[in-house]
C-alpha positions as CSV (number, residue, x, y, z in Angstrom):
1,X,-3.8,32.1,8.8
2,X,-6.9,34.2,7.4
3,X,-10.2,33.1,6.2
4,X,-8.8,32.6,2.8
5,X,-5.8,31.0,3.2
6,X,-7.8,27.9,5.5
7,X,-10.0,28.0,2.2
8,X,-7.2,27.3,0.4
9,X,-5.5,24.8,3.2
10,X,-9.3,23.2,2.9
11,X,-9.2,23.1,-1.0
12,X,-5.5,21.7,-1.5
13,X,-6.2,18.9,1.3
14,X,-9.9,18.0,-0.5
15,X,-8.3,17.7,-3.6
16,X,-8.1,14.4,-4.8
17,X,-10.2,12.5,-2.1
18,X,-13.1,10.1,-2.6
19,X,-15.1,11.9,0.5
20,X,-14.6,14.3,3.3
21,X,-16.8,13.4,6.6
22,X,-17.4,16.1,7.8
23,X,-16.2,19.4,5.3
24,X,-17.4,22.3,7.7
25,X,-15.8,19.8,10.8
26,X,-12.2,20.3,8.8
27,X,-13.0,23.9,8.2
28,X,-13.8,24.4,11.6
29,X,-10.9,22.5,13.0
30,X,-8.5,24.2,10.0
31,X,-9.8,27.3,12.3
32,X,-9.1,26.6,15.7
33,X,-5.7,25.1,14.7
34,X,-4.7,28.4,13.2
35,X,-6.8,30.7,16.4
36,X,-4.6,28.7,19.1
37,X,-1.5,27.9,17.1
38,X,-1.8,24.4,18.1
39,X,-1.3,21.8,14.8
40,X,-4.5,19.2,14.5
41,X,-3.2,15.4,15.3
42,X,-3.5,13.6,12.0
43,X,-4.0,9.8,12.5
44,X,-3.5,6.9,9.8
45,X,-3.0,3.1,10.2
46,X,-1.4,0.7,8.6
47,X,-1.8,-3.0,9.3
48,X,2.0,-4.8,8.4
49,X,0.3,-8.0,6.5
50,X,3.1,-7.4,4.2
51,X,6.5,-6.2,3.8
52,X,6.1,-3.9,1.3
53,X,4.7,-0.6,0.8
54,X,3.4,-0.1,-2.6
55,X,2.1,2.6,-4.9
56,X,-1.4,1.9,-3.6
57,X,-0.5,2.7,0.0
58,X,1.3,6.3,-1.4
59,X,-2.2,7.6,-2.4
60,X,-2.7,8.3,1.5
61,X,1.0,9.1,2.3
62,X,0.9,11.9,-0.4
63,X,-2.1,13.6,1.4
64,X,-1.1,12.8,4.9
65,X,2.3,14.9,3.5
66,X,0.6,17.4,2.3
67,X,-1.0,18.0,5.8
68,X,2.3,18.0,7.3
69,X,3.3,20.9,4.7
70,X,0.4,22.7,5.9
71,X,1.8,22.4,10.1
72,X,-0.2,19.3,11.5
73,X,1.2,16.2,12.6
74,X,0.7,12.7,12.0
75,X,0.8,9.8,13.8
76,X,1.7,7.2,11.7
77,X,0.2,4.4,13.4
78,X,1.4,0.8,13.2
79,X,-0.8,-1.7,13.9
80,X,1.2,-4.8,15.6
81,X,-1.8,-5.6,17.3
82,X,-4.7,-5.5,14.9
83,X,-2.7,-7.3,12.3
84,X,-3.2,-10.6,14.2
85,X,-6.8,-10.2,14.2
86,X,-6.0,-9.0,10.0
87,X,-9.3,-6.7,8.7
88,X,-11.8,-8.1,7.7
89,X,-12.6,-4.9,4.6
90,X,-13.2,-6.5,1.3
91,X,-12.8,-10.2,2.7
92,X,-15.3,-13.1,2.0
93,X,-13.4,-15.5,4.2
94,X,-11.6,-15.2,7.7
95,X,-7.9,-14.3,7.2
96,X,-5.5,-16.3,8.5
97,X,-4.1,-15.0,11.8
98,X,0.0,-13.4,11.5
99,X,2.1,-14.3,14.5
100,X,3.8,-11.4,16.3
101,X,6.9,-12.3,14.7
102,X,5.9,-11.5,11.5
103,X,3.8,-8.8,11.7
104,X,7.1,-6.8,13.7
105,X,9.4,-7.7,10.7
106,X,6.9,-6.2,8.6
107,X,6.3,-3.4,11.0
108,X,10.4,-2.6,11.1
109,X,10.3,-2.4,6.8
110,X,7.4,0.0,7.4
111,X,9.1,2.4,9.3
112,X,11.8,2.2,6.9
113,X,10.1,3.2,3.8
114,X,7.4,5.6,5.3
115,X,9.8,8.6,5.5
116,X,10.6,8.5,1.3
117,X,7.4,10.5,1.7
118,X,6.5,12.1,4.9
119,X,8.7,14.1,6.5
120,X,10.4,12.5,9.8
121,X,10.3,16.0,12.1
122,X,6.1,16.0,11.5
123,X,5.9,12.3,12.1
124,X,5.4,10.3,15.5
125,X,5.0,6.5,14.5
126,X,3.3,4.9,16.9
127,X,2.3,1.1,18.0
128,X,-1.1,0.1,19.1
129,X,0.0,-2.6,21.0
130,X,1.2,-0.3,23.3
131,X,-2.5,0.5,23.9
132,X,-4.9,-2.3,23.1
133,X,-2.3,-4.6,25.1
134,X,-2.6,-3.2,28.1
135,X,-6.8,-3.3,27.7
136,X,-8.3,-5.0,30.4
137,X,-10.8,-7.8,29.7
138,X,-13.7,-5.6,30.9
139,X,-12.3,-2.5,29.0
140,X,-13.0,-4.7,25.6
141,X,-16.4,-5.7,27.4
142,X,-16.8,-1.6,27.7
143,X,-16.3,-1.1,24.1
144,X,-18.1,-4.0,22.8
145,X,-21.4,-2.4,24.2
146,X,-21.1,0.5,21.6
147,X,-22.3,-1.7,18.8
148,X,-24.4,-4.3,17.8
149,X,-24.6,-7.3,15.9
150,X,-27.0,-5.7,13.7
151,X,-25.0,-3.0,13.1
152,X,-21.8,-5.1,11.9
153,X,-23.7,-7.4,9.7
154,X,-25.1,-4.1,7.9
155,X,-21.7,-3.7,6.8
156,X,-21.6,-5.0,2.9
157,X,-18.9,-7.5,3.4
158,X,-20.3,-9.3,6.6
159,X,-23.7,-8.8,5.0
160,X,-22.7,-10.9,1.9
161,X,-20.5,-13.7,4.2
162,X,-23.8,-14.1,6.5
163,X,-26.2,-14.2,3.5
164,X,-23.9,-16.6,1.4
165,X,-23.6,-18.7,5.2
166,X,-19.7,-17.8,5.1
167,X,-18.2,-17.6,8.5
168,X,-18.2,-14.9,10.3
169,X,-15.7,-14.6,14.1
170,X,-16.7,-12.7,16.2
171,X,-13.1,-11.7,16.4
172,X,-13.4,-9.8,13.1
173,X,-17.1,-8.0,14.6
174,X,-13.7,-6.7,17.2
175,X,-11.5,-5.1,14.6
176,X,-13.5,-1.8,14.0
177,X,-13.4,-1.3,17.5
178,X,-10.4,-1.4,18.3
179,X,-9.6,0.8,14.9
180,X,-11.5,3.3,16.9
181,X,-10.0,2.9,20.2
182,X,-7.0,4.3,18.6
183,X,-8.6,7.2,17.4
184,X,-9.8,7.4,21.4
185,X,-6.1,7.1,22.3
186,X,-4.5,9.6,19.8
187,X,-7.1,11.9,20.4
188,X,-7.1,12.1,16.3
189,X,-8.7,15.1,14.9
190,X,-8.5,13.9,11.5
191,X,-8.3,9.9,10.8
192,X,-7.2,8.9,6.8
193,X,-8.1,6.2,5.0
194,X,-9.1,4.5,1.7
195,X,-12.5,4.7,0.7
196,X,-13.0,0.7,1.2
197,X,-12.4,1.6,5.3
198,X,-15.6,4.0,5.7
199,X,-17.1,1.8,8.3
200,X,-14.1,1.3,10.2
201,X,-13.2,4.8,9.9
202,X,-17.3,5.9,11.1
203,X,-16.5,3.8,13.8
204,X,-14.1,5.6,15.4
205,X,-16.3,8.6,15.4
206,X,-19.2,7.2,17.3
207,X,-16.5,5.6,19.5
208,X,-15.0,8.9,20.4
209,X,-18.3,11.0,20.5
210,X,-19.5,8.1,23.1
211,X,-16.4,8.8,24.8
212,X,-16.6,12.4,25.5
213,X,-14.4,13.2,22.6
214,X,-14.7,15.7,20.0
215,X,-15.5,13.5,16.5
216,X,-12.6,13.0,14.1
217,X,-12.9,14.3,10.5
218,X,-12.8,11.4,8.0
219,X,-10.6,11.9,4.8
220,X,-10.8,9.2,2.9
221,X,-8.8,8.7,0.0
222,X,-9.2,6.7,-3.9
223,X,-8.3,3.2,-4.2
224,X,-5.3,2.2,-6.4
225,X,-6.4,-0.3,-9.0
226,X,-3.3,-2.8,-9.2
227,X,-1.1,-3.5,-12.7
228,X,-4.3,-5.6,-14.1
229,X,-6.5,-2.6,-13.8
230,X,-9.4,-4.5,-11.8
231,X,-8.3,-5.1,-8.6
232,X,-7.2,-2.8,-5.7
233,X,-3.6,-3.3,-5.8
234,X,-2.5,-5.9,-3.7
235,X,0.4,-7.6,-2.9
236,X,-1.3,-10.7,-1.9
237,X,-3.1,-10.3,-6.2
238,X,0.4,-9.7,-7.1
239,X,-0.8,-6.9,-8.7
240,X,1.6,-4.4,-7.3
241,X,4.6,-2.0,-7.7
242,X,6.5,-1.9,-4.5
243,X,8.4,1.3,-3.7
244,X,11.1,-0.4,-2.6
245,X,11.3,-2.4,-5.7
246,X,14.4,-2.3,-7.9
247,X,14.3,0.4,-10.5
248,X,14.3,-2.3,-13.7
249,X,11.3,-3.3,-12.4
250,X,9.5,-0.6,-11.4
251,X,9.9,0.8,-14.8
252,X,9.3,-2.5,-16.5
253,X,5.9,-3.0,-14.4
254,X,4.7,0.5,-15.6
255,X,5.1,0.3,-18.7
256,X,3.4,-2.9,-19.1
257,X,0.0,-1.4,-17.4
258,X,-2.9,0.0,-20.1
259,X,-3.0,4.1,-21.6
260,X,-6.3,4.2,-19.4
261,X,-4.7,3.0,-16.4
262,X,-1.7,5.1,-17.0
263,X,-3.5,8.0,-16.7
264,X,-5.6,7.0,-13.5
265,X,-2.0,6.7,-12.1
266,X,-1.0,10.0,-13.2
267,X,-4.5,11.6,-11.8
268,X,-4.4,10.2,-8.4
269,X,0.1,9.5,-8.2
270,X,1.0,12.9,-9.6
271,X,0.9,16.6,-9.6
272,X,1.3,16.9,-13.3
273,X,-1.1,19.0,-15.6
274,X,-3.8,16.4,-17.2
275,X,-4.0,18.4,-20.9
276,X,-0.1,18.6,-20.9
277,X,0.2,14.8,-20.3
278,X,-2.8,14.2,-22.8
279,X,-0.5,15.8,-25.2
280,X,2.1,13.0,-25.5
281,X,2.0,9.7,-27.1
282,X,0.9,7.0,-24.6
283,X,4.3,5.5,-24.5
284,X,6.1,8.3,-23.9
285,X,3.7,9.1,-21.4
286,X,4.5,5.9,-19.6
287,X,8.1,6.6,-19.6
288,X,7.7,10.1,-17.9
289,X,5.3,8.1,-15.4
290,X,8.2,5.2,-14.9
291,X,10.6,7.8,-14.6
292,X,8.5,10.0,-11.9
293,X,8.2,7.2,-9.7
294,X,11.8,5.7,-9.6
295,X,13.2,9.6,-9.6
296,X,10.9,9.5,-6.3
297,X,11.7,6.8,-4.3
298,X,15.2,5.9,-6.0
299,X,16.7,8.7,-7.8
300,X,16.9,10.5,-10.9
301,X,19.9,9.0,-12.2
302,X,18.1,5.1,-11.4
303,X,15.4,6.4,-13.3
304,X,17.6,7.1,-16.2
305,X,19.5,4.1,-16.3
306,X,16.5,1.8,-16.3
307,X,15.1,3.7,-19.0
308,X,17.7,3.2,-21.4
309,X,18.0,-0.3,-19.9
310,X,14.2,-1.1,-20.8
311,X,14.7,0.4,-24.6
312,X,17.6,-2.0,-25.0
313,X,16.1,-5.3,-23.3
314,X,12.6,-4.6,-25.1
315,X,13.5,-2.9,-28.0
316,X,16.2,-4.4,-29.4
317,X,15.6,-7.8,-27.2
318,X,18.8,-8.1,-25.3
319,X,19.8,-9.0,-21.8
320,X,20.5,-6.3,-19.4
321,X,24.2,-5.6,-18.9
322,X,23.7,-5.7,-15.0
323,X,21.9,-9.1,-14.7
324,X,23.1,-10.9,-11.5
325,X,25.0,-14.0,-12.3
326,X,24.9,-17.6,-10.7
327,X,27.9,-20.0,-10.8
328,X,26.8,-23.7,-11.3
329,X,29.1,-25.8,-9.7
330,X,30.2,-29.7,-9.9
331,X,26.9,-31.0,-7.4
332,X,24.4,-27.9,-9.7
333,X,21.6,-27.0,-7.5
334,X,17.5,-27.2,-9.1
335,X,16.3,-24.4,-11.2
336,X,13.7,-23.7,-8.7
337,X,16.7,-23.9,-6.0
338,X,18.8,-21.2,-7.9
339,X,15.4,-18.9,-9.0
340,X,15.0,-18.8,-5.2
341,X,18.5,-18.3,-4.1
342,X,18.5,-15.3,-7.0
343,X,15.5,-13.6,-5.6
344,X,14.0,-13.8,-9.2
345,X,11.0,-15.9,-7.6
346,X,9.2,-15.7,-4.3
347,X,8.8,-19.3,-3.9
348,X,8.1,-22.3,-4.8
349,X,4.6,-22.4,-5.6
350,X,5.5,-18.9,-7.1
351,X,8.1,-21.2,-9.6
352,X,5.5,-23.9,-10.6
353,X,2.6,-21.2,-11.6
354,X,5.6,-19.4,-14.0
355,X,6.5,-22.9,-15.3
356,X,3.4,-24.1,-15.9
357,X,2.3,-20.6,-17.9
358,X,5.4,-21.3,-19.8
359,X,7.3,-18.0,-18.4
360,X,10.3,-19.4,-17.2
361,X,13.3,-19.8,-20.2
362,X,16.5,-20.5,-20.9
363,X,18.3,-18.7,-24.0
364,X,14.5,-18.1,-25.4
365,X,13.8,-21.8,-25.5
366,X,10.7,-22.3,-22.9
367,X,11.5,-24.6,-19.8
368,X,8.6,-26.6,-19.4
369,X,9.9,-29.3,-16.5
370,X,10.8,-28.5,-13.1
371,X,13.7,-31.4,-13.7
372,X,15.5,-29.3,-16.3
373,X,19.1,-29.1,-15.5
374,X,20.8,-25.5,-15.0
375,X,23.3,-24.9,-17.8
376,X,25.2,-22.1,-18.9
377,X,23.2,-19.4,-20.3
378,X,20.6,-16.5,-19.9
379,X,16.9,-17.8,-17.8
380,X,14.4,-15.3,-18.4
381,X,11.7,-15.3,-15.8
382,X,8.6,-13.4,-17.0
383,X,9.5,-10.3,-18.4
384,X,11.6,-8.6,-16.7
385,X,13.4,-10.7,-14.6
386,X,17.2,-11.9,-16.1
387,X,20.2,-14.7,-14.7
388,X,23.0,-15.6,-16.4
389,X,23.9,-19.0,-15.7
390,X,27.9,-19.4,-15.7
């Protein structure tokens, strides 16, 4: 690899991030990479709070793929162990601690979905339980004396929890630490993440310059602002499109989001050329968007299918040919029963917040009680979501 061509490594892996800490570190360890024909470890975690990985998450997938295309590996790093602790980026409240159980069910969907995108021969996915379990009681102690309470409260979230006199464990002061301490273990030489994890991500390059270790290089990526076009896509805001997500859906859920946020998904989602795409109407826009997406992580002929399938529910108002059906029988279960059963709610307090907005309906009559009784027909929940009743 010449000079030019790690200029051009260097300018297709910039492209698209919020920050690079440091540029002439990545340049410099582009270099050495291609001097001793060794590929640079590339690190990224993901905390499995949730089972899903969404559109938000692909951001950084996307570029840790591109690194893979350019010879580096990743370690795709799982983290079973600092999902119990749950980070505290962005939080004004402690989280809730997830039992082991959960978080490895999680973790297994993960590793599932992950390889729609990267590409399973570049890839080592990794645990950090296998690490940070195995810490002794005065290893912690050890790391705990590389910061300071000053230091964690000049991070803006614990900042505005300690001003507001929100609480504040000392448990969550632990989480960027051991972030780091995985960068210690992997010996990363680059560490990804989204902009909103700069301190974490700092953290594990003062942790491994304090422990003899050469400092990662930071790449941090753009946040993903959710369907509502505020928030950072979440699934916990419900706010999300989940790659895993049936196609219907998908494509419903992108057309439904604004022309501005369309094309903030096209910028930071797609390779496409801006001016071309700035060419086409909005809506036909968001159908080559809706198509891109399911064409990715479903297939092309999915992504055809739920077009046409869209046109005719929302165009011409009719109920897709492929909705799932539900049987009633003599001893009929509750509408919130069935909706469950049916997978066209998540739960029950999921079923009261679409009943009390008035999104739940039955043959395009509103149900407005929770007591209603199933009867044969079509029940429409929000906009997308179709039973037929038989």
């Amino acid at each position: 690899m010449t000079r030019t061509a790690i200029d051009e490594s260097f300018e297709r892996i910039s492209r698209g991030t919020a920050e690079i800490i440091n540029s002439e570190g990545l340049k410099a360890k582009l270099l050495a990479s291609q001097k001793n024909k060794k590929p640079l470890r590339v690190k990224a975690g993901f905390d499995p709070t949730a089972p899903d990985i969404h559109l938000g998450h692909t951001v950084l997938l996307r570029k840790l793929r591109q690194l893979q295309d350019l010879g580096h590996r990743v370690f795709f790093l799982i983290g079973d162990f600092t999902a119990q602790i749950g980070d505290p980026t962005g939080k004004d409240q402690i989280r809730p601690r997830l039992d082991r159980q959960k978080v490895n069910q999680n973790a297994k969907t993960y590793k599932e979905q992950v390889f729609k995108i990267l590409d399973p021969e570049r890839t080592e996915v990794v645990f950090n339980s296998a690490w940070l379990d195995k810490l002794s009681s005065q290893e912690i102690l050890s790391l705990t004396a590389h910061s300071t309470v000053a230091r964690m409260l000049a991070r803006s979230d614990f900042k505005k929890r300690f001003e507001e006199k929100r609480e504040i464990s000392l448990l969550e002061f632990v989480y960027p630490l051991l972030q780091g301490y995985d960068s210690i273990h992997l010996k990363a030489d680059i560490e990804l993440g989204g902009s909103d994890q700069k301190f974490n991500l700092l953290m594990g390059r003062e942790l491994q310059e304090a422990y003899g270790q050469e400092p990662q290089v930071i790449i941090m990526t753009p946040l993903l602002e959710g369907t509502d076009g505020v928030s950072k896509m979440s699934k916990s805001l419900n706010n999300y499109i989940g790659i895993n997500e049936p196609a219907d859906e998908i494509f419903g859920k992108v057309m439904s989001i604004s022309d501005d946020l369309m094309y903030r998904y096209y910028e930071i989602l797609t390779d496409f050329d801006m001016a071309e795409i700035k060419t086409l109407h909005p809506k036909e826009a968001k159908v080559k968007l809706a198509s891109e997406i399911i064409a990715r992580f479903h297939d092309s002929k999915k992504a055809e299918a739920a077009r046409k399938n869209f046109e005719r529910v929302f165009a011409r108002g009719q109920t897709p040919e492929d909705a799932p059906e539900y049987k009633l029988g003599a001893n009929t279960a509750s509408l919130a029963d069935i909706l469950l059963f049916a997978k066209l709610v998540d739960s029950r307090r999921e079923f009261q917040r679409l009943l009390g907005q008035g999104a739940i309906s039955h043959d395009n009559h509103a149900i407005l009680d929770a007591r209603w009784r199933p009867q044969a027909g079509v029940v429409k929940v929000g906009k997308r979501r179709f039973l037929r009743l038989i």
